[in-house]
C-alpha positions, 0 to 999 in steps of 0.5 A: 304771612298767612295771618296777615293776609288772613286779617286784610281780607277780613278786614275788606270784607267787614268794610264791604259789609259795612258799606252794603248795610250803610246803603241800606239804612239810607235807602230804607230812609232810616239813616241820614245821607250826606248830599251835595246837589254840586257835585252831583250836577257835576258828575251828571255832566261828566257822564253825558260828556263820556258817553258823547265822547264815546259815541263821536269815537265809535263813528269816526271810527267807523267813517275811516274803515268806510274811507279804507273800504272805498280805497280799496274799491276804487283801486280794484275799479281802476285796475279793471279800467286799465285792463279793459281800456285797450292799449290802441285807444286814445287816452290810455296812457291818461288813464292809468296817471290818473289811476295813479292820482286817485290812488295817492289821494285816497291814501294821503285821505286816510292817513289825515283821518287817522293822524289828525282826527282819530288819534286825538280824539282817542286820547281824549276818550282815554282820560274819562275811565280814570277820572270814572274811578276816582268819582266812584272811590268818592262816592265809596269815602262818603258812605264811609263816613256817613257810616263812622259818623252814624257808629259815633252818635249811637255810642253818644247816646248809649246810656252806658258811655264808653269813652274809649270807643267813643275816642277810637270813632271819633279818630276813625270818623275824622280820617274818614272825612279827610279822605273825602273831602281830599277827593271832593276837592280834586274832582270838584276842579277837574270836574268843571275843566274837563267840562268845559274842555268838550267845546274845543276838542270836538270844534278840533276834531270836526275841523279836521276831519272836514278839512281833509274831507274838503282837500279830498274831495277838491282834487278828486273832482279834478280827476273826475273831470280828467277822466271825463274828459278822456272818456268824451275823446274816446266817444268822438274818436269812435263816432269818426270811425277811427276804431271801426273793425273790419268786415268780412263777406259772409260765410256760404251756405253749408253743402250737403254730401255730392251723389253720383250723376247717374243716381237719380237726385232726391225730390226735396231736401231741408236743412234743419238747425237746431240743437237741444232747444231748437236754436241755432247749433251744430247743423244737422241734415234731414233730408226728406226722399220721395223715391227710394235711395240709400242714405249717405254718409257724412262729408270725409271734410266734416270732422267731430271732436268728442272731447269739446263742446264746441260745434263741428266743423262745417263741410268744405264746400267743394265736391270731393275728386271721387264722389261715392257711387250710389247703387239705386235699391229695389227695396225701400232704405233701411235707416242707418244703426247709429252706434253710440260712443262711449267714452271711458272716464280717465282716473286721474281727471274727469272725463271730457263731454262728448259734443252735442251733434246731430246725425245724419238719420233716416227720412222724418216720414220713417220715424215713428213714436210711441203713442203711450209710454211705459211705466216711468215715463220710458219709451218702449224700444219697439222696433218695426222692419229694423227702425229703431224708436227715439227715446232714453235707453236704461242701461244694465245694472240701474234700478227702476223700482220705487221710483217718482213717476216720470223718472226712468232711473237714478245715476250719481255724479262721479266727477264734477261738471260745470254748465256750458249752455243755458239748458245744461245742468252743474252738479259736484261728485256725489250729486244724485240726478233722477234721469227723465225722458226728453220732452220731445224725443227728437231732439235726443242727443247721443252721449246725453241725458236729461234730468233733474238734481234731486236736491234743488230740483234744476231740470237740463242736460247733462254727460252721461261718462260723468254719472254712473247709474244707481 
């Protein structure tokens, strides 16, 4: 078994060699060649149609992907339109029919495209890689017998004839030749059918595919119209005001804590609105007093909720039945402590943000800043007749050396934070943030920090029980 096996590759390989040495001599122009400038028309024909029948393949195929992509668009479209046309308006029932419409029509578009046009044309594709190898195999027969005949005239002209080698090509050169022309026969009424074939196929395939092109687009122009015409009834019905919402008186003005009678009232008074960024937030009083009295409390109606973001609740606008008795002082006011919350990260979930809200402080007058700041931009904690000075505190434990100028210190995220406010800052657990002073120190927020990511460099607030310092 080994030695029959050993002789077919040896003899494939002396064939290979003799074909590879036959191409040589002809293309070094020192053999002859056998041509046929027919078949050679014929098979640069065949070649042309492969490679159109192969690209037309590739784009329709392409088209339907594009249809399917659309499909879906479309129903995701429609999805969203049903849940944001509300269930009261007109025409809402309509609407999800002829979400309903398009959805079959996409679905019957595509099964068309895949059944009428891309299955056919595949089958028509598929006959071009046999009818590829049987030219090859062709063209392999005739160097074979270019090569047999070529072997049979130099053993002619040999001066020394051997008349046995000569009969052993001769036999050897006619099988070459009937395997041949066999082969050029087949091809030679193939070639031009299938040729001639490629008017029809294509004619048949773009009639498909345009035909349900034309049917889709028909019947979706019809359910364009409908829902045009449910959109313009929604218009008209809004412009009547049957949808109009109801409107409320608007809300009084907040109140400020009422003093006892007997005190005497402050000279002025101004409310100040504001939240990080001066806009319109939590309310926050400043109350500027000429004559010396103690600051007050805040409202017991006005309640803070540390663990959300929202604004507090705004203080009933009726007295209270026991308003607080003010003792006037002979001394002037000193301003409140304000005692910072500190709120301890959970273990199993991340902390909640405490809310950003204004204290009750000491008159504007009384505050004073610092004219030069300190090494990295940290403000000097100076007190003055027991006034504290605005400014970002560095806790215990972070470290202040080596660091960029303007950064106080350097904390890292141990829980992930997403923005709530447009001069908020995201950051993921492990994010480091180089913690910076506020740029007007008045509108510091208590449980806040200002800083900037050190790997994309976006500057804004931020929680401080999110972080830990560095």
């Amino acid at each position: 078994m080994a030695d029959v096996k050993g002789g077919l590759f040896a003899k494939t390989v002396q064939k290979h060699a003799g074909r590879a040495k036959e191409k040589i001599l002809q293309n070094l122009g020192k053999a002859d060649k056998t041509t046929d400038e027919v078949f050679e028309e014929f098979e640069s024909n065949f070649a042309r149609q492969q490679s159109n029948a192969n690209r037309l393949h590739k784009e329709v195929s392409n088209y339907l992907r594009c249809c399917r992509a659309l499909h879906g668009a479309s129903k995701s479209l429609f999805e969203t339109l049903g849940e944001v046309y509300e269930p009261e308006w007109v025409g809402h029932d309509l609407l999800y029919a002829q979400s309903q419409n398009a959805d079959m029509l996409w679905s019957d578009f595509c099964h068309k495209l895949q059944d009428q046009t891309l299955a056919p044309l595949t089958a028509y594709q598929m006959q071009f890689p046999e009818i590829r190898k049987r030219i090859d195999k062709r063209g392999r027969k005739l160097v074979d017998f270019d090569s047999q005949r070529h072997q049979l005239e130099n053993l002619q002209r040999a001066t020394r004839r051997d008349e046995y080698k000569i009969a052993r090509a001769r036999d050897t050169l006619e099988n070459a030749r009937v395997t041949y022309e066999g082969l050029n026969k087949e091809l030679y009424q193939e070639l031009p059918e299938l040729y001639d074939q490629r008017i029809p196929n294509v004619a048949s395939h773009l009639q498909s595919l345009f035909a349900a092109e034309s049917t889709f687009m028909v019947e979706s122009s019809k359910v364009a119209k409908e829902l045009e015409a449910i959109a313009d009834k929604l218009s008209k019905e809004c412009a009547k005001g049957t949808y109009k919402g109801k409107r409320v008186a608007a809300p009084r003005p907040l109140s400020v804590a009422v003093m006892d009678s007997s005190s005497p009232p402050p000279a002025s008074s101004s409310f100040h609105h504001g939240g990080k960024g001066g806009g319109v937030g939590s309310p926050s009083i400043r109350p500027t007093i000429s004559s010396p009295l103690p600051l007050l409390s805040p409202p017991t109606g006005t309640t803070t909720n540390p663990t959300t973001t929202t604004p507090p609740t705004p203080p009933p606008t009726t007295p209270t039945t026991t308003p607080p008795t003010v003792t006037p002082l002979t001394t002037p006011p000193t301003a409140p402590t304000v005692t910072p919350l500190t709120t301890t990260p959970p273990t199993s979930s991340p902390p909640v943000p405490r809310a950003k809200e204004e204290t009750l402080g000491r008159p504007y007058e009384e505050i004073e800043f610092e004219d030069k700041k300190q090494l990295n931009g940290s403000v000097s904690p100076r007190a003055t007749n027991g006034e504290l000075v605005l400014g970002t505190k560095i806790p215990t434990g972070a470290t202040t050396e080596d660091l960029p100028p303007g950064v106080l210190y350097r904390v890292r995220a141990t829980y992930k934070y997403t923005r709530e406010d447009v001069d908020e800052i995201s950051f993921e657990v492990g994010d480091v943030i180089q913690v910076v002073e506020y740029e007007d120190p008045e509108e510091q927020e208590e449980g806040w920090l200002c800083g900037m990511k050190e790997t994309t460099l976006e500057k804004g607030l931020f929680p401080a029980n999110f972080t830990r310092p560095i």
